[in-house]
MIDOSE-1310 file (N, C-alpha, C; in nm, 2 decimals, decimal comma, always signed):
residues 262
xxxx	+1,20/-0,08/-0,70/+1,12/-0,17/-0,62/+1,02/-0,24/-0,71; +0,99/-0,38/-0,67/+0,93/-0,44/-0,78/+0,86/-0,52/-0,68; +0,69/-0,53/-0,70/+0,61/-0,52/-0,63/+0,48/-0,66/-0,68; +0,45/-0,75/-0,60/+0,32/-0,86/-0,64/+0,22/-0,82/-0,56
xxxx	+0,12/-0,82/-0,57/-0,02/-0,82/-0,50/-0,11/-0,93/-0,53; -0,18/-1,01/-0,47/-0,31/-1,07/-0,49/-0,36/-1,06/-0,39; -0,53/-1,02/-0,41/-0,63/-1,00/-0,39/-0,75/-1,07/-0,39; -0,86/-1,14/-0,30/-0,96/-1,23/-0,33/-1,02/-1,10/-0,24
xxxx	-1,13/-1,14/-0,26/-1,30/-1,04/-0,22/-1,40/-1,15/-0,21; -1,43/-1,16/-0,13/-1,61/-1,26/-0,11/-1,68/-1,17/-0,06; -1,86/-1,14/-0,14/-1,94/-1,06/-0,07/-2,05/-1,13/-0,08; -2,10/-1,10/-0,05/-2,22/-1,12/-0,03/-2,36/-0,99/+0,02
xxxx	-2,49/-1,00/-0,10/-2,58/-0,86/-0,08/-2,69/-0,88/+0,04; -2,70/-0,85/+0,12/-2,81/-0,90/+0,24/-2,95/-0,87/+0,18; -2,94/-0,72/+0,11/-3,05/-0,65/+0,06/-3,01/-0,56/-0,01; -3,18/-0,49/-0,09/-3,10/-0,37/-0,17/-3,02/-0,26/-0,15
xxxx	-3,02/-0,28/+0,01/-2,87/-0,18/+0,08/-2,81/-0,16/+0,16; -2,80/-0,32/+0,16/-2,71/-0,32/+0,25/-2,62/-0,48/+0,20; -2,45/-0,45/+0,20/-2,37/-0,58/+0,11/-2,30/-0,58/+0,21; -2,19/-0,71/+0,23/-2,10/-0,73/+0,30/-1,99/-0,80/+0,26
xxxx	-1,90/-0,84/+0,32/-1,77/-0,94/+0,24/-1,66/-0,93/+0,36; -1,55/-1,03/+0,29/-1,45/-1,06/+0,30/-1,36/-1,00/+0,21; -1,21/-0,90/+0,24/-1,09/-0,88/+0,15/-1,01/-0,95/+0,23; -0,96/-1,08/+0,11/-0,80/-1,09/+0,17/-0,69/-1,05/+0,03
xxxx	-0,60/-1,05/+0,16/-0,49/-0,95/+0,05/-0,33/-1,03/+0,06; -0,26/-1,04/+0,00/-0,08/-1,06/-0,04/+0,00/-1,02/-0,10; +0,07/-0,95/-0,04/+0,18/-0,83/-0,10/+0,35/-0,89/-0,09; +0,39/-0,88/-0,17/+0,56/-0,94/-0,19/+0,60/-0,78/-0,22
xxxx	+0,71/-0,75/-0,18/+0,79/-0,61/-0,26/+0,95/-0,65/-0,23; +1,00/-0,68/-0,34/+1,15/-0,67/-0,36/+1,24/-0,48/-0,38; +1,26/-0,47/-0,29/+1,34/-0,38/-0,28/+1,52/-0,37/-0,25; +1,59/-0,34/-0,37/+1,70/-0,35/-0,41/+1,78/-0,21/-0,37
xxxx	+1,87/-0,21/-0,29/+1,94/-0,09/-0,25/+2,05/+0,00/-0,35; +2,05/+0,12/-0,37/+2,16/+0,15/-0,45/+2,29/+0,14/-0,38; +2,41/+0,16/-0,51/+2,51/+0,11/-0,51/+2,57/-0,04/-0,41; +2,46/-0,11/-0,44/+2,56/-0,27/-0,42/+2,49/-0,26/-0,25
xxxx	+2,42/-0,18/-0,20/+2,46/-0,15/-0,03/+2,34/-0,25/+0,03; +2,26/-0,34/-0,05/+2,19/-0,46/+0,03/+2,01/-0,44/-0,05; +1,97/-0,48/+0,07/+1,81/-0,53/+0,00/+1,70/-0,52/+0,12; +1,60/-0,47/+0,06/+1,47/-0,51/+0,23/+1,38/-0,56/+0,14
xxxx	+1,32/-0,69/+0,17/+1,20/-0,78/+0,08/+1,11/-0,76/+0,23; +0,99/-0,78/+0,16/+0,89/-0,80/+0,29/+0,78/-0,89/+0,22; +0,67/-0,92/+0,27/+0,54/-1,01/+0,25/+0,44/-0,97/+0,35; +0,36/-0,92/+0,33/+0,24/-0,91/+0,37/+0,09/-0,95/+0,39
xxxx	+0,03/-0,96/+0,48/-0,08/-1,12/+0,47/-0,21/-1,01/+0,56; -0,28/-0,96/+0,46/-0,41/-0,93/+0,47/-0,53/-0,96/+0,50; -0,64/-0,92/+0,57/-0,75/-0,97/+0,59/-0,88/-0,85/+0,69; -0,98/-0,83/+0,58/-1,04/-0,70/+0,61/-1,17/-0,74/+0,61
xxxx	-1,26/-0,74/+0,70/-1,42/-0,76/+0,68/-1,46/-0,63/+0,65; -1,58/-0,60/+0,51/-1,63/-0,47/+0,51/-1,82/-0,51/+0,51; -1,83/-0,37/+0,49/-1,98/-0,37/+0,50/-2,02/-0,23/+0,37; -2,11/-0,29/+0,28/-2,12/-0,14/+0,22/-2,28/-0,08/+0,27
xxxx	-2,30/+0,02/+0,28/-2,45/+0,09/+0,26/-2,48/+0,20/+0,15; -2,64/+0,13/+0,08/-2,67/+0,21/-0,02/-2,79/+0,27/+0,03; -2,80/+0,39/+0,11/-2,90/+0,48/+0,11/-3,00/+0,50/-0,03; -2,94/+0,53/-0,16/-3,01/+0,54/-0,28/-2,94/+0,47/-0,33
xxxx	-3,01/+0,44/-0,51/-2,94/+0,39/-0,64/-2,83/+0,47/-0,65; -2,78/+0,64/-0,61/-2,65/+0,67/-0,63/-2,53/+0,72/-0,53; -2,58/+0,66/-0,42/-2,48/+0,69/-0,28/-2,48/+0,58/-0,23; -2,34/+0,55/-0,14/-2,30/+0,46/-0,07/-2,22/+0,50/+0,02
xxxx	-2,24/+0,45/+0,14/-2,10/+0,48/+0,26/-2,07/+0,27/+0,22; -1,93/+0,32/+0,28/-1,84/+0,18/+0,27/-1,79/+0,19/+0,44; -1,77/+0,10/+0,48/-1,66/+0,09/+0,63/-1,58/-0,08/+0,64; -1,48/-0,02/+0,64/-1,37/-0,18/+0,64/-1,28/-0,15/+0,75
xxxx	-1,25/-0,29/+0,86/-1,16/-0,24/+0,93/-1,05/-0,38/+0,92; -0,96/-0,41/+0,96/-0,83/-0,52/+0,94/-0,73/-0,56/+1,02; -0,67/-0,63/+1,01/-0,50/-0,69/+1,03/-0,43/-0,71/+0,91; -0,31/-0,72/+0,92/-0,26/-0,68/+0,86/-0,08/-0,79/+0,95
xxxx	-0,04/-0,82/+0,86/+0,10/-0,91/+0,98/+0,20/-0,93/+0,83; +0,34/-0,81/+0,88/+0,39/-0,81/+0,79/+0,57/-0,87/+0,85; +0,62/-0,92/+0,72/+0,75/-1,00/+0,76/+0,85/-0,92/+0,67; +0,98/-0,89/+0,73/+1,06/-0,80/+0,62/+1,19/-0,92/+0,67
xxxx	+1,30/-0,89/+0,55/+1,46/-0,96/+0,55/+1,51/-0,88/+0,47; +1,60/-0,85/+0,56/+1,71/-0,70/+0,53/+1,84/-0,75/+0,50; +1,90/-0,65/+0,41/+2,08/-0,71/+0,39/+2,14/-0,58/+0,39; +2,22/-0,53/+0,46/+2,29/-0,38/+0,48/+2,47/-0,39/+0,44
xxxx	+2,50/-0,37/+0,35/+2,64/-0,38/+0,31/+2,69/-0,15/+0,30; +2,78/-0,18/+0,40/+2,81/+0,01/+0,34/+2,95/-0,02/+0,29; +2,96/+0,07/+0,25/+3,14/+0,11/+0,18/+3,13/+0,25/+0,22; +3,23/+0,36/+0,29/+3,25/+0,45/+0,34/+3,46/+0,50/+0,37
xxxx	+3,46/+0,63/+0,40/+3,57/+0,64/+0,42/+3,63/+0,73/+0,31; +3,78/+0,62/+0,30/+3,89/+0,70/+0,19/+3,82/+0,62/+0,04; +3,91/+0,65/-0,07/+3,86/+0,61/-0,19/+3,86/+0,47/-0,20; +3,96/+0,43/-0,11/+3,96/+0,25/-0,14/+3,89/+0,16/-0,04
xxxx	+3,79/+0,24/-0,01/+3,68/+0,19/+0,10/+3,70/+0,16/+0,19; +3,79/+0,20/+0,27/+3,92/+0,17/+0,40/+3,77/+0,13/+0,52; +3,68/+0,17/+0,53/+3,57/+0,16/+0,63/+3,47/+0,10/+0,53; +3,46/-0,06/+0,61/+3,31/-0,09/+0,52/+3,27/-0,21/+0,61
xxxx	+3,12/-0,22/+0,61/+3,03/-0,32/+0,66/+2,97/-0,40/+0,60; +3,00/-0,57/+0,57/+2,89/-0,64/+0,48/+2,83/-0,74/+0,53; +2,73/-0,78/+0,48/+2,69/-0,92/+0,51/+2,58/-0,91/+0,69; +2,55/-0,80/+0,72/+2,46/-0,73/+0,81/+2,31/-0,75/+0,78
xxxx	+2,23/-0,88/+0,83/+2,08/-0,94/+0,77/+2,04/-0,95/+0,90; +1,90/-0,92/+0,88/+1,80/-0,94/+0,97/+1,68/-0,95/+0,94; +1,60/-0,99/+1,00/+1,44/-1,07/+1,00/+1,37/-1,00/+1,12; +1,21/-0,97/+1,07/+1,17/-0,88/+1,18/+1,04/-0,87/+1,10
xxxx	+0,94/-0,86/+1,23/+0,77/-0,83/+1,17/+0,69/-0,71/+1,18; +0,59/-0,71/+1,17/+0,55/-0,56/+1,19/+0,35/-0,65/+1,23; +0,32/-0,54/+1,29/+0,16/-0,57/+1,29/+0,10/-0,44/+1,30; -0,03/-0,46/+1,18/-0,09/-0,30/+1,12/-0,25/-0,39/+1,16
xxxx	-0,30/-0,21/+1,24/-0,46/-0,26/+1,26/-0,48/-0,09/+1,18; -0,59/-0,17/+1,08/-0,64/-0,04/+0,99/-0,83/-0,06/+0,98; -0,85/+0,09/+0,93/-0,99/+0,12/+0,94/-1,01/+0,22/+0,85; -1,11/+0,19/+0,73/-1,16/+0,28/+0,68/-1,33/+0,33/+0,65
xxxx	-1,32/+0,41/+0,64/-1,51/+0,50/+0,61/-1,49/+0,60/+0,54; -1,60/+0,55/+0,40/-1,58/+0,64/+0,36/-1,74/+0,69/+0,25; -1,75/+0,78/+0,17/-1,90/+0,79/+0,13/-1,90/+0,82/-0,03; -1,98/+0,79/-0,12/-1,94/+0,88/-0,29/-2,15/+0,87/-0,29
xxxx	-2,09/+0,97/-0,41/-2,24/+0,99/-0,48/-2,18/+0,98/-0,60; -2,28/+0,90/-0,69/-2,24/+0,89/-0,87/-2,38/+0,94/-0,95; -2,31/+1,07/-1,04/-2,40/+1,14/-1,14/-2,42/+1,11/-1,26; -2,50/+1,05/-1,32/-2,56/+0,99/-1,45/-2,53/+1,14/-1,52
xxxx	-2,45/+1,16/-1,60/-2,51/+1,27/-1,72/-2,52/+1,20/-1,84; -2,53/+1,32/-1,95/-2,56/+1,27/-2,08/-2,51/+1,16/-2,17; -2,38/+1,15/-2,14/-2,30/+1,04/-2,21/-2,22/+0,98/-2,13; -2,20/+1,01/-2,01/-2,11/+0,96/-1,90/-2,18/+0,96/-1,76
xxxx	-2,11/+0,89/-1,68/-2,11/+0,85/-1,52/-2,00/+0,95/-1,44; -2,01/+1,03/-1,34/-1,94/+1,09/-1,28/-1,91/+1,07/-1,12; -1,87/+1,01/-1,05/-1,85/+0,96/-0,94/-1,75/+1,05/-0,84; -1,83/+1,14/-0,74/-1,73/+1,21/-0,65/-1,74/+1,10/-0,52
xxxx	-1,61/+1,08/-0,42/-1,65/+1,05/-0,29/-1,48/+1,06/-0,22; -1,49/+1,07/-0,05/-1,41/+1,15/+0,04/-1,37/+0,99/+0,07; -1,28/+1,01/+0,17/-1,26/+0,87/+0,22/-1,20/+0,91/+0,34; -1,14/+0,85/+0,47/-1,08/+0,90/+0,60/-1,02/+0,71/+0,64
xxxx	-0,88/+0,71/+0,61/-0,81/+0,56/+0,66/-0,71/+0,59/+0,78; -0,74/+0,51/+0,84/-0,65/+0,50/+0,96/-0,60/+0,39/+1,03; -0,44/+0,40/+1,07/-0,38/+0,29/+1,08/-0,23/+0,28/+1,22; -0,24/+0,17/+1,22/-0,18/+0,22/+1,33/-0,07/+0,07/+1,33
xxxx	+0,07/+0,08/+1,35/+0,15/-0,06/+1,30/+0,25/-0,05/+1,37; +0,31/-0,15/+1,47/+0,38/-0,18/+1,54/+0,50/-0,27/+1,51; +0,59/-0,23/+1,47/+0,71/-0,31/+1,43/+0,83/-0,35/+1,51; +0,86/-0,48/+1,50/+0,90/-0,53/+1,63/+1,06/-0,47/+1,62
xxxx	+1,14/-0,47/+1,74/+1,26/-0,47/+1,71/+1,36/-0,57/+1,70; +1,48/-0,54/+1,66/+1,59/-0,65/+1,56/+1,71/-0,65/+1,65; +1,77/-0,75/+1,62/+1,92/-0,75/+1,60/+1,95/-0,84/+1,52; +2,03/-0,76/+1,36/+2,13/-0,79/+1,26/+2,24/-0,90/+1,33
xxxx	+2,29/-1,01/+1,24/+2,36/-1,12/+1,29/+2,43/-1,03/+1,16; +2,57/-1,13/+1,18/+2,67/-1,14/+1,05/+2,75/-1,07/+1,01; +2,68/-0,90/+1,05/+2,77/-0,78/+1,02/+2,88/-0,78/+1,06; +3,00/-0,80/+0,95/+3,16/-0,78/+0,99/+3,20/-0,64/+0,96
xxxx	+3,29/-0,55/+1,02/+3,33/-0,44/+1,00/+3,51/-0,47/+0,97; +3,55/-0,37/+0,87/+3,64/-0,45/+0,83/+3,78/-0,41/+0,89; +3,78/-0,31/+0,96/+3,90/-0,33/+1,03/+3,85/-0,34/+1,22; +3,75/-0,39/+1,25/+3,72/-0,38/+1,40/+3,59/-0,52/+1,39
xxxx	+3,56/-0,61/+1,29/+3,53/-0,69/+1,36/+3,38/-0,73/+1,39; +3,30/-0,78/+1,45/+3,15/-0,77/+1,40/+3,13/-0,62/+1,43; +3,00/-0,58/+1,34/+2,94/-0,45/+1,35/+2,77/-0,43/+1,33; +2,70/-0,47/+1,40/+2,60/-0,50/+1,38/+2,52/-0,47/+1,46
xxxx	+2,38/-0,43/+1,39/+2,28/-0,28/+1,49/+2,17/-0,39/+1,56; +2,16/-0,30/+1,69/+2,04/-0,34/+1,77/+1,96/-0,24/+1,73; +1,82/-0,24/+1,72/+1,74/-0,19/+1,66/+1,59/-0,18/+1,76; +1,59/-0,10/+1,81/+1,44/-0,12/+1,94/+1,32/-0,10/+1,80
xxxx	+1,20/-0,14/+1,91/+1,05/-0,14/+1,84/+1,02/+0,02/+1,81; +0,92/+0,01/+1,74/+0,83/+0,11/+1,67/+0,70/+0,12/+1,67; +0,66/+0,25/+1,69/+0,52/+0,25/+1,67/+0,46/+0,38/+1,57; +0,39/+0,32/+1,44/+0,39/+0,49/+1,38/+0,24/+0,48/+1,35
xxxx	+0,19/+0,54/+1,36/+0,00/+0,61/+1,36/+0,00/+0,66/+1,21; -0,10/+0,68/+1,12/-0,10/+0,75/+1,02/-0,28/+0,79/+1,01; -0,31/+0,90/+0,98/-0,46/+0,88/+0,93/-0,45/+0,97/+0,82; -0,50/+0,94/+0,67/-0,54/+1,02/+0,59/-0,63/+1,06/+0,52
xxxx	-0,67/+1,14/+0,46/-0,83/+1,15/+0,37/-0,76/+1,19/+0,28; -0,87/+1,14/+0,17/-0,84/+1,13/+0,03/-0,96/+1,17/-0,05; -0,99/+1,24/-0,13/-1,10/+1,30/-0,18/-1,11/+1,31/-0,35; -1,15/+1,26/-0,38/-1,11/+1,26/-0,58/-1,25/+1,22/-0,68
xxxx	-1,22/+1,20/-0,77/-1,35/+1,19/-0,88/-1,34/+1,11/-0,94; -1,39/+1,02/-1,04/-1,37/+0,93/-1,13/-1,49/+0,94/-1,19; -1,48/+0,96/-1,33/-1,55/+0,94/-1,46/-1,52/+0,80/-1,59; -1,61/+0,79/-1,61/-1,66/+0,65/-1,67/-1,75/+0,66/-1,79
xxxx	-1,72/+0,59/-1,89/-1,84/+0,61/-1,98/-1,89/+0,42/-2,05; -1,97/+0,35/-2,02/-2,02/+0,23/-2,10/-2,04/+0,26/-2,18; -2,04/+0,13/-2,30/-2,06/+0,11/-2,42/-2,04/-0,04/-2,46; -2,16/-0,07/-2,54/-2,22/-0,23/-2,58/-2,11/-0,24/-2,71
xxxx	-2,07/-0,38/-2,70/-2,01/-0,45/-2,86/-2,08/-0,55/-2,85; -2,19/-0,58/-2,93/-2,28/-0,67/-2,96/-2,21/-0,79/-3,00; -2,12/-0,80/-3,08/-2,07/-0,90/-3,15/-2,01/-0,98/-3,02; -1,96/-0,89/-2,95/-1,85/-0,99/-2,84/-1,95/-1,00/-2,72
xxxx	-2,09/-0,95/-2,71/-2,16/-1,00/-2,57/-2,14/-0,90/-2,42; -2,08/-0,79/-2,45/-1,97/-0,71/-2,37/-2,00/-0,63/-2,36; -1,99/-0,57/-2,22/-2,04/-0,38/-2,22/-1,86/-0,36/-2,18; -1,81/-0,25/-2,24/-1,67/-0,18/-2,15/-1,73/-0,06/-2,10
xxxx	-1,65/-0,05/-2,01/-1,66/+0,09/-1,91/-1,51/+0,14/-1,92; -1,47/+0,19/-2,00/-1,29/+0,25/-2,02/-1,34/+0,39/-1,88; -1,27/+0,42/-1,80/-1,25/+0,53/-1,64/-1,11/+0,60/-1,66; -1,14/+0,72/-1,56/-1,03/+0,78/-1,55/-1,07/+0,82/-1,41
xxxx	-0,98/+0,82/-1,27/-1,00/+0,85/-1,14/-0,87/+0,95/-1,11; -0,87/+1,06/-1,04/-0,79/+1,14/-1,00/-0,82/+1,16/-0,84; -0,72/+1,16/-0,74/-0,77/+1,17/-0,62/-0,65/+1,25/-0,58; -0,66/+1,34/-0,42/-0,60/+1,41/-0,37/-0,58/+1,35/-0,23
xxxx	-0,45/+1,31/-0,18/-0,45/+1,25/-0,06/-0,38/+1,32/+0,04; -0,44/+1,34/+0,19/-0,35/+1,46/+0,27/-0,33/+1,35/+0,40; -0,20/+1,39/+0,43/-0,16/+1,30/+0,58/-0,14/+1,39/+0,70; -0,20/+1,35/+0,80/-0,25/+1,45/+0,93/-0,16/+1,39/+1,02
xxxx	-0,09/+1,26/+1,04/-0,10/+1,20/+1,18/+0,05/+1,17/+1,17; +0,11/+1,07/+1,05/+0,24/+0,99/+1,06/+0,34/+1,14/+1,09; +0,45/+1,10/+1,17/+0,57/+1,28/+1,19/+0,69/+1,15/+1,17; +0,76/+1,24/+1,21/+0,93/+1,20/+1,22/+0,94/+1,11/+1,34
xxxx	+1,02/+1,01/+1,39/+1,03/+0,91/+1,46/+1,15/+0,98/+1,53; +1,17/+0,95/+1,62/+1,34/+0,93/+1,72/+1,38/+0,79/+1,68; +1,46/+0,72/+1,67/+1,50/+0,55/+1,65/+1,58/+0,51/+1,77; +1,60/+0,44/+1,85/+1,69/+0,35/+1,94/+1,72/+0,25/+1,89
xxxx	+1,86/+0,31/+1,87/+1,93/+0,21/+1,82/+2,11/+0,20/+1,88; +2,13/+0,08/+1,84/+2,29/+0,05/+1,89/+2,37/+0,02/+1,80; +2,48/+0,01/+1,72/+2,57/-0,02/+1,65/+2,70/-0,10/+1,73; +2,71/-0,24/+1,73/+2,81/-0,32/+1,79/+2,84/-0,26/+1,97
xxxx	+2,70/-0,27/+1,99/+2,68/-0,24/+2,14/+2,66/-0,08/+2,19; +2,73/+0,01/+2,10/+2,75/+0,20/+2,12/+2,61/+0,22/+2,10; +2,55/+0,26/+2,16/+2,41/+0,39/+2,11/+2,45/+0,48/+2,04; +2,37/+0,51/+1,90/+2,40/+0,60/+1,82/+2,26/+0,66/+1,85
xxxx	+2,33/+0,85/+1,86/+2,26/+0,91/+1,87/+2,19/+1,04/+1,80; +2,07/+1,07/+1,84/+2,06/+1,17/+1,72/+1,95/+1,12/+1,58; +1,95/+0,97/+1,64/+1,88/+0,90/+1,49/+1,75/+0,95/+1,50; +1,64/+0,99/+1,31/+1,56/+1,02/+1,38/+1,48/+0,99/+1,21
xxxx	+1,38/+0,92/+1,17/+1,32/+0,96/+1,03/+1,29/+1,08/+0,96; +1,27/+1,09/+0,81/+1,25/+1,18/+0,74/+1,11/+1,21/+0,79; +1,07/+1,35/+0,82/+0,94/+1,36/+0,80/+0,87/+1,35/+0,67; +0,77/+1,26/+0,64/+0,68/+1,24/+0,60/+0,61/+1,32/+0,46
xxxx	+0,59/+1,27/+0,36/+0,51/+1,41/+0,27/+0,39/+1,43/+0,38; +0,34/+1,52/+0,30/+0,18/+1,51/+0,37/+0,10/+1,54/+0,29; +0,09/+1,57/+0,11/+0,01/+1,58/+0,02/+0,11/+1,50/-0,15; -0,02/+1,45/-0,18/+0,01/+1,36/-0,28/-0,05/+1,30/-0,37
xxxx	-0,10/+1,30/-0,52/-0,15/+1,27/-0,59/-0,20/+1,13/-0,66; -0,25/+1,06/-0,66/-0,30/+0,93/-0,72/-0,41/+0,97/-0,86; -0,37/+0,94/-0,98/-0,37/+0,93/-1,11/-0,44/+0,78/-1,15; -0,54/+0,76/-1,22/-0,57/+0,64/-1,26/-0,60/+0,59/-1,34
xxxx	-0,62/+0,53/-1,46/-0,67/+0,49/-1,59/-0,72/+0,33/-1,61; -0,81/+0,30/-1,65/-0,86/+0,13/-1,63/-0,97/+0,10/-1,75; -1,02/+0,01/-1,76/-1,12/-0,10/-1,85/-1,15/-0,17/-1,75; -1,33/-0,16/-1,74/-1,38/-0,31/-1,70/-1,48/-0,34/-1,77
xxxx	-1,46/-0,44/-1,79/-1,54/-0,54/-1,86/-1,64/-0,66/-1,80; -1,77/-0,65/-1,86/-1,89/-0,72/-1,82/-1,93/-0,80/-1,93; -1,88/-0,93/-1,88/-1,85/-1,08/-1,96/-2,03/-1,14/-1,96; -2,01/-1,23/-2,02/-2,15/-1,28/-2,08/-2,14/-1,41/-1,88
xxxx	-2,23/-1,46/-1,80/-2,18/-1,55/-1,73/-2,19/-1,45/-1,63; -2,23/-1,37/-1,62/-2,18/-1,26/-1,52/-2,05/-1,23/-1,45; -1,96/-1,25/-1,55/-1,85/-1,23/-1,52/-1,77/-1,05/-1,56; -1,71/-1,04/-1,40/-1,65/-0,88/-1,46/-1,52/-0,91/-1,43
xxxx	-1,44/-0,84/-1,51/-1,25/-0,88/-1,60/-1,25/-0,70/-1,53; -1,11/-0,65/-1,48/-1,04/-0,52/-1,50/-0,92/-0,52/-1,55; -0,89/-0,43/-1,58/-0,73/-0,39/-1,57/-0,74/-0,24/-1,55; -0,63/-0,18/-1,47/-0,60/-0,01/-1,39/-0,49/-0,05/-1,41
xxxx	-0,44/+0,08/-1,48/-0,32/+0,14/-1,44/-0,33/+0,28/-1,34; -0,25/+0,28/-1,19/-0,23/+0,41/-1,16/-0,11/+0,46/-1,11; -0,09/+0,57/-1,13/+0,06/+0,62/-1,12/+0,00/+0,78/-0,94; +0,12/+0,71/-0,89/+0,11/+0,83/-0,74/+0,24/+0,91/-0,79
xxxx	+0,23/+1,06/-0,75/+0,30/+1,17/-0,79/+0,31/+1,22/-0,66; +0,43/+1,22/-0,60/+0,47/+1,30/-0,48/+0,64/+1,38/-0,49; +0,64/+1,46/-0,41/+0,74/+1,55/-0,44/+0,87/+1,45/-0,39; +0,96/+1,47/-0,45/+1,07/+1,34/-0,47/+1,07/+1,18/-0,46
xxxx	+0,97/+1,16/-0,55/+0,94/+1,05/-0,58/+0,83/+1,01/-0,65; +0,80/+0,92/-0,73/+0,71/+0,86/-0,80/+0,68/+0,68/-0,76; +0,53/+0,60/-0,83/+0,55/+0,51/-0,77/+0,45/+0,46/-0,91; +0,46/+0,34/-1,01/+0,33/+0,34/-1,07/+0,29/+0,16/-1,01
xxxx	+0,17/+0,16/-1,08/+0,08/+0,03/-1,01/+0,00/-0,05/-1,15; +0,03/-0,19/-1,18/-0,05/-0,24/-1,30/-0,13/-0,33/-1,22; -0,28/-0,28/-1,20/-0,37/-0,44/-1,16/-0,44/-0,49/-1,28; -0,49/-0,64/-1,24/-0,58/-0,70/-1,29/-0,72/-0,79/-1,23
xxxx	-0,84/-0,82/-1,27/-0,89/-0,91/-1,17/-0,99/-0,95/-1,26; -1,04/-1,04/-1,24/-1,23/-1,08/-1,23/-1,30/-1,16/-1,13; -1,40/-1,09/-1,13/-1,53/-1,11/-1,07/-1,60/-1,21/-1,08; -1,68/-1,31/-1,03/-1,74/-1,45/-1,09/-1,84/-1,42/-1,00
xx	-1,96/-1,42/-1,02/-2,07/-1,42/-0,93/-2,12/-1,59/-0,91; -2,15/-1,65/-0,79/-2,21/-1,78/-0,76/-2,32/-1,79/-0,71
């Protein structure tokens, strides 16, 4: 899977504790099926108002809530059967949306020690996404003729907390004007809510039955590593790398961004 993101943020500080803003967000993900058997692309179109509160110089609660309106195109080719693929379906595409209302709250405290910054905080996200249902055009089956699924709506809930630490240490290069902050963040993420689905669905008019999703991990790792940089202009540059570790599967992530204060 090969994955784009952009990201804008507008904030704005009301006071010394209390900030607010705008996230908008745009996700592309090309997903390529094994052996030849098709593709699901999707795009995603973000938009989250948040609010932060600073009780002290080292605590904050954050609360963001959103939409979210996502678009997928599907291509399903199977090969099945005897060796010489005596049973196969190709050319089975479909187009279909989805709509996600999400919310998060969450709180950290950050510890000054001797040479470093230590940052613990919990988080609690919740989401809830309605995906509409389909019918695939095109699907030929190759000895009987079109074969192509009706596909009813969806609705799946998820809420999870995530709890982890990140450590940070600054340091000035005079010559370049520049403070870096090189981090390292480790978090623990547990899922309470998303289960296994039932699916309604049809294949060339037959209900197939029985259909039903994998249940869900429900614990899972996020790994992080990054640089930010504090430009002369008040400008701040990142780059993160983070890699998620879950039991039959892995996923890793390269961002970048900067900051421009007006």
């Amino acid at each position: 899977m090969n994955t784009q993101h952009a990201n804008a943020i507008l904030d704005y500080r009301f006071d010394e504790q209390f900030a607010g803003g705008l996230s908008l967000g745009y996700l592309h993900a090309d997903r390529d099926l094994n052996f030849n058997s098709g593709y699901l692309n999707s795009d995603a179109y973000r938009v989250a108002p948040f609010l932060v509160y600073s009780p002290s110089a080292k605590s904050y609660v954050s609360l963001l809530a959103g939409y979210s309106r996502l678009e997928f195109d599907s291509l399903r080719n199977v090969n099945a059967g005897l060796a010489d693929n005596s049973i196969s379906i190709s050319g089975a595409a479909a187009s279909y949306g989805a709509d996600q209302f999400f919310t998060s709250l969450g709180t950290g405290y950050v510890e000054q020690m001797e040479w470093f910054n230590l940052r613990g905080f919990i988080r609690g996200d919740y989401s809830h996404t309605e995906i509409d249902g389909y019918q695939e055009t095109g699907g030929i089956m190759s000895s009987t003729g079109s074969a192509t699924i009706s596909m009813n709506g969806q609705t799946i809930d998820s809420f999870t907390t995530t709890v982890g630490a990140e450590i940070s240490r600054a340091f000035t290069v005079p010559s370049l004007y520049t403070v870096f902050i090189p981090r390292f963040r480790a978090e623990w993420v547990h899922e309470f809510e998303n289960r296994s689905r039932q699916i309604d669905a049809s294949l060339a008019g037959i209900p197939l039955i029985g259909l039903a999703t994998a249940a869900p991990e429900r614990n899972w790792l996020n790994l992080a590593t990054g640089l930010q940089m504090q430009l002369p202009q008040d400008i701040v540059a990142f780059i993160d790398y983070e890699a998620l570790l879950i039991e039959n599967g892995s996923n890793q992530i390269v961002s970048g961004g900067v900051k421009i204060r007006f």
